[in-house]
C-alpha positions in Angstrom: 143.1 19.5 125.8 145.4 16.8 124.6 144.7 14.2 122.3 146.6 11.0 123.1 144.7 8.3 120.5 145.5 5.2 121.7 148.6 6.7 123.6 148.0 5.8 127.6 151.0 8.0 128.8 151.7 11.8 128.7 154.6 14.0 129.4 154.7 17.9 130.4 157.9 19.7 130.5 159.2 22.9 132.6 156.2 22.9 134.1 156.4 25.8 137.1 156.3 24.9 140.7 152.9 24.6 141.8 149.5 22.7 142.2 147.6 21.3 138.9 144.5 19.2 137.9 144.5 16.8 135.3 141.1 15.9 133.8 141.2 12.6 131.7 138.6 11.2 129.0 139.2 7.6 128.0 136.9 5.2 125.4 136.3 1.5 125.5 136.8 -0.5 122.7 132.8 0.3 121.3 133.7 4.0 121.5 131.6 4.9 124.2 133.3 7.7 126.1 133.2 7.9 129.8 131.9 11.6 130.2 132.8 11.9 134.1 136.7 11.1 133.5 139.4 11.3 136.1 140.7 13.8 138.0 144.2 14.0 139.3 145.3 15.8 141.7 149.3 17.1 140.7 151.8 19.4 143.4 155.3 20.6 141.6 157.9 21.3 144.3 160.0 24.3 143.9 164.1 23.7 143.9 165.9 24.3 147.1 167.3 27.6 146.1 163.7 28.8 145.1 162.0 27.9 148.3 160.5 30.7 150.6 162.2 29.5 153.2 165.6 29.8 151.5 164.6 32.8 150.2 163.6 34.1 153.8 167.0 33.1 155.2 168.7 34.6 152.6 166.8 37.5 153.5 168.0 37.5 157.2 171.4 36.8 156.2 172.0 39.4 154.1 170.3 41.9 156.9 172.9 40.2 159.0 175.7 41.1 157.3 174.3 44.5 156.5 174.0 45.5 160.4 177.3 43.1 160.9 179.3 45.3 158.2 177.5 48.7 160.0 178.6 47.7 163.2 182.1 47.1 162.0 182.6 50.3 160.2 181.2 52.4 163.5 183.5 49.8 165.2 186.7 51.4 163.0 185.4 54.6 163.0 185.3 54.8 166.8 188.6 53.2 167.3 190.4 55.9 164.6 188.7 58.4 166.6 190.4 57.6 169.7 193.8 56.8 167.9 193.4 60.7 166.9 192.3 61.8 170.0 195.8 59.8 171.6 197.6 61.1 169.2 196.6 64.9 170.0 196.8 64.4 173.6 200.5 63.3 172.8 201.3 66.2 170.4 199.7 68.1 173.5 202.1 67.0 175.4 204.8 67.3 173.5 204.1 70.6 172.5 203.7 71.6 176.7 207.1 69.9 176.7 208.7 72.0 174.4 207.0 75.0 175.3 208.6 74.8 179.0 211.8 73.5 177.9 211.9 76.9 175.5 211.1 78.9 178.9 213.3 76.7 180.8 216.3 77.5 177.7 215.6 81.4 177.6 215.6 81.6 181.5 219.3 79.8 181.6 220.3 82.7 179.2 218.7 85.5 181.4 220.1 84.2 184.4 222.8 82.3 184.1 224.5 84.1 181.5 223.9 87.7 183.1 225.6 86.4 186.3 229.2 85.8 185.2 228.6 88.9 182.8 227.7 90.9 185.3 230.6 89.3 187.3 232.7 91.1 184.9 231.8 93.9 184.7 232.3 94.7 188.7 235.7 92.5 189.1 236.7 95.0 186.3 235.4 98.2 187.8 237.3 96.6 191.1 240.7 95.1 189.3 241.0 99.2 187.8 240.8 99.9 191.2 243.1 97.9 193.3 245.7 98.6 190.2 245.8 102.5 191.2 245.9 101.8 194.8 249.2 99.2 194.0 247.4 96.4 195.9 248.8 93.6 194.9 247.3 91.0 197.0 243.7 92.0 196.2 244.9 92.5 192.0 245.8 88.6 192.2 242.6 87.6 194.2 240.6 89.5 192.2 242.3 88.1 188.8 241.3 84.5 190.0 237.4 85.8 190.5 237.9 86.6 186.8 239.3 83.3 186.1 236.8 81.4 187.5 233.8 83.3 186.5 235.8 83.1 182.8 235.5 79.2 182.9 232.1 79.0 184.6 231.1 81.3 181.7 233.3 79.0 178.9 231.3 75.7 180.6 227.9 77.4 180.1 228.0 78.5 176.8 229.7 74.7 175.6 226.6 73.1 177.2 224.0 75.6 175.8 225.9 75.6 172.0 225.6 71.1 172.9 222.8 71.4 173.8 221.1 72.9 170.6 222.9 70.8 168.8 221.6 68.2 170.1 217.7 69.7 169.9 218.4 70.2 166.0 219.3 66.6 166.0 222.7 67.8 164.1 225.5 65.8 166.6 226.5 62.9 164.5 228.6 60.7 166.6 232.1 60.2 165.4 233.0 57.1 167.3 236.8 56.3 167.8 239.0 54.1 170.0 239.3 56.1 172.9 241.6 55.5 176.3 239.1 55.9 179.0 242.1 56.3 181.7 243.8 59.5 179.9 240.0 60.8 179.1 238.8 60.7 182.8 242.3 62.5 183.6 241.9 65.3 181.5 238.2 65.5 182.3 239.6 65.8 186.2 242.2 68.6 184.8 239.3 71.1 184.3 238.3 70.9 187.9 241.5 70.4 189.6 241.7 74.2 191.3 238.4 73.6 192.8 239.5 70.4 194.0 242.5 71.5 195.2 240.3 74.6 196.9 238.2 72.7 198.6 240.6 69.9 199.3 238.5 67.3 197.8 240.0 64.4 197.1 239.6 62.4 193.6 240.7 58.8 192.9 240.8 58.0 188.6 241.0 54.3 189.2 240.2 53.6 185.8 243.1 51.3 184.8 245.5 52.9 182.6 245.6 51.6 179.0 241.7 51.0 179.5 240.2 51.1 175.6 236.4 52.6 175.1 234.9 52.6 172.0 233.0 56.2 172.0 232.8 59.6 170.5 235.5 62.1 172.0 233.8 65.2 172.1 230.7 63.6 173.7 232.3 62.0 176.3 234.6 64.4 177.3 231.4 66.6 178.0 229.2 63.8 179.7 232.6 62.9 182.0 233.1 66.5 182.4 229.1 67.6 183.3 229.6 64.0 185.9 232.6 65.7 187.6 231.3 68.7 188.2 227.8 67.7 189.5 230.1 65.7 191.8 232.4 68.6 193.0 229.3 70.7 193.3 227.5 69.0 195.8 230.8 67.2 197.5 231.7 69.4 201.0 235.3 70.1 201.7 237.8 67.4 202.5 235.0 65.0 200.4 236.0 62.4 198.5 234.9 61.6 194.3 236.3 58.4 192.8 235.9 57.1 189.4 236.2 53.4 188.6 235.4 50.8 185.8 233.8 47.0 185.6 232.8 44.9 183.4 229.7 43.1 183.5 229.5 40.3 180.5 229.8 42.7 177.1 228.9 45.9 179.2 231.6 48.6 180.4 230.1 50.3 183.6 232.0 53.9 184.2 231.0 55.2 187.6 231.4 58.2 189.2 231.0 58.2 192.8 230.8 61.2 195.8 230.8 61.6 199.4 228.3 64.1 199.2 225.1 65.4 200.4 223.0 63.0 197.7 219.5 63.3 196.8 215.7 62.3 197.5 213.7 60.4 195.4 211.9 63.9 194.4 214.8 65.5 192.7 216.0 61.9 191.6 212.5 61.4 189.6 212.8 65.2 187.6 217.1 65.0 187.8 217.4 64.2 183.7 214.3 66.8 182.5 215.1 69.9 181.2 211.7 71.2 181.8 209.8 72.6 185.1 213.3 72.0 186.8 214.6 74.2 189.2 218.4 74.2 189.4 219.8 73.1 192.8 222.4 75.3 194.1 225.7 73.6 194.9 227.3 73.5 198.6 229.3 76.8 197.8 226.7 78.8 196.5 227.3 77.8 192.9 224.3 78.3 190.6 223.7 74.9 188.4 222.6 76.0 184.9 219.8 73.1 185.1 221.7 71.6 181.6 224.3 69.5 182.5 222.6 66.1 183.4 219.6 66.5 180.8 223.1 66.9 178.3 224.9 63.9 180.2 222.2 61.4 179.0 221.6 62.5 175.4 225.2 62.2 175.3 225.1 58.7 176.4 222.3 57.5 174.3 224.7 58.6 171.5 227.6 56.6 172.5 225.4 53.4 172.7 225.0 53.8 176.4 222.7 54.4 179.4 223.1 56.3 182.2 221.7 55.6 185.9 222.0 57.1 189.2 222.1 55.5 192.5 221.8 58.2 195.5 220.5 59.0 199.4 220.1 61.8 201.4 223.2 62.4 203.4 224.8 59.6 201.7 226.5 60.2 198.2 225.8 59.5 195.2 226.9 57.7 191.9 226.5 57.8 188.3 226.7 54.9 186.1 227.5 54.9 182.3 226.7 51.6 180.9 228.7 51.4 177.3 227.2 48.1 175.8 229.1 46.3 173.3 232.7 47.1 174.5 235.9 45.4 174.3 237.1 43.0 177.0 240.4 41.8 177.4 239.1 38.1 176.4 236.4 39.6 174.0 237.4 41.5 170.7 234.4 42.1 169.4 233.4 44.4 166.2 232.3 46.8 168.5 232.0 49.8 165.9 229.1 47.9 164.3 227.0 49.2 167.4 227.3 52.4 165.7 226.5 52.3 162.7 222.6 52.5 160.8 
């Protein structure tokens, strides 16, 4: 109860939200009271933020966010697991890589190793022979089975010692200005007594003077490994020629035989060390299987591709594309392609 004397207003502060009465008692001028009064009738409204509405949509939006957040974390957890299981299936694959590229490695030392060894050993055992028997003719044809098997042997054991090198990721590319014309000529040098055998003919139409930007001892083995693909799988009186164009800031070196040329089967498997059977050449040689996967390692480290264009019955070619050389209007910084 509040006593207002001859007050006719009131105030109530922080009054809670929420329905009240209010009872008054008023007296006339005589002081007679009126013992009925008034009632009043009075509804405080709650602030926004306290309604129960709010406070229910509050409620669903933090739920909301709760199952959103949940969803998003199973969401992650999900997509990490398949990132994992990609990335095992790829180490899986890599790994069955390896693994047959190891087999693939040991067989080339089984077999092609113990051939010209074993070569050796019998030319020997027949050289001793022919010597005691003074027969001259077969002394000198056996001497050239030595010979050959001697560089067959030498050509081997450079791709196998290249190769590792190359697995062990120690070949560091010494890059130097290089004339492509001599290099192709002393690349055809190795292989000019087969040539000359088997009277195939081979064209170096590179011009002379031609400059290349590249590392030596990488080149002279991919141009080598080229040449004697070619001369493997070129018949007698064939023809190889080796030529060189430009195409905008690109040198294209390509290697080109009359020979028996390939399907798309072998084409597809020609550059994998692994699963691949080596093809044996016209005369019976056995291919050590190493040479081609060599040739393009060899000319991803000189800044260049390499591509083969071939048909049954119909030749083939090789291309090395060396980006970023020299032409004769174009001096460009070309060692910068090397470098980083």
């Amino acid at each position: 109860m509040v006593q207002l004397g001859t007050h006719r207003d009131i105030t109530f502060a922080n009054l809670a939200p929420g329905s009240y009465t209010l009872r008054v008692k008023a007296a006339n001028n005589d002081g007679v009271w009126n013992e009925q009064g008034l009632t009043l009738k009075i509804r405080v409204t709650p602030p926004w933020w306290a309604t129960t509405w709010f406070r229910l949509g509050a409620a669903l939006c933090m739920l909301l966010v709760i199952v959103t957040g949940y969803s998003w974390r199973l969401q992650q957890a999900k997509q990490k697991r398949l990132q994992l299981e990609q990335l095992v299936d790829e180490r899986t694959v890599e790994l069955k890589k390896l693994n047959h590229t190891k087999d693939r490695f040991f067989g080339i030392i089984a077999h092609d190793l113990r051939g010209p060894l074993a070569s050796f050993q019998q030319v020997n055992y027949l050289l001793n022979h022919y010597i005691k028997k003074q027969d001259l003719e077969k002394v000198q044809t056996v001497s050239e089975q030595i010979n050959a098997s001697a560089k067959k042997l030498n050509r081997l054991l450079n791709n196998l010692l290249d190769w590792a090198m190359v697995q062990q990721k120690s070949v560091i590319p010494q890059p130097e200005e290089l004339d492509l014309h001599q290099q192709v000529q002393d690349c055809m040098a190795v292989y000019q007594g087969s040539l000359d055998l088997h009277h195939i003919q081979i064209e170096n139409k590179v011009p002379q003077g031609q400059v290349l930007w590249a590392d030596p001892h990488s080149l002279t083995s991919l141009i080598q490994n080229l040449i004697g693909n070619a001369t493997k799988f070129t018949p007698d009186g064939g023809n190889i020629e080796i030529t060189t164009q430009y195409q905008e800031n690109e040198l294209v070196l390509a290697i080109e035989d009359s020979g028996v040329g390939m399907d798309a089967a072998t084409l597809k498997q020609m550059f994998e060390l692994s699963g691949k059977k080596s093809q044996q050449g016209l005369r019976g040689e056995q291919g050590v299987g190493l040479g081609l996967t060599l040739c393009q390692e060899f000319a991803r480290l000189n800044n260049a591709t390499l591509t083969v264009d071939s048909q049954p019955n119909e030749g083939t070619t090789f291309y090395v594309t060396f980006r970023g050389q020299k032409t004769p209007t174009n001096q460009q910084n070309v060692p910068a392609l090397f470098e980083g």
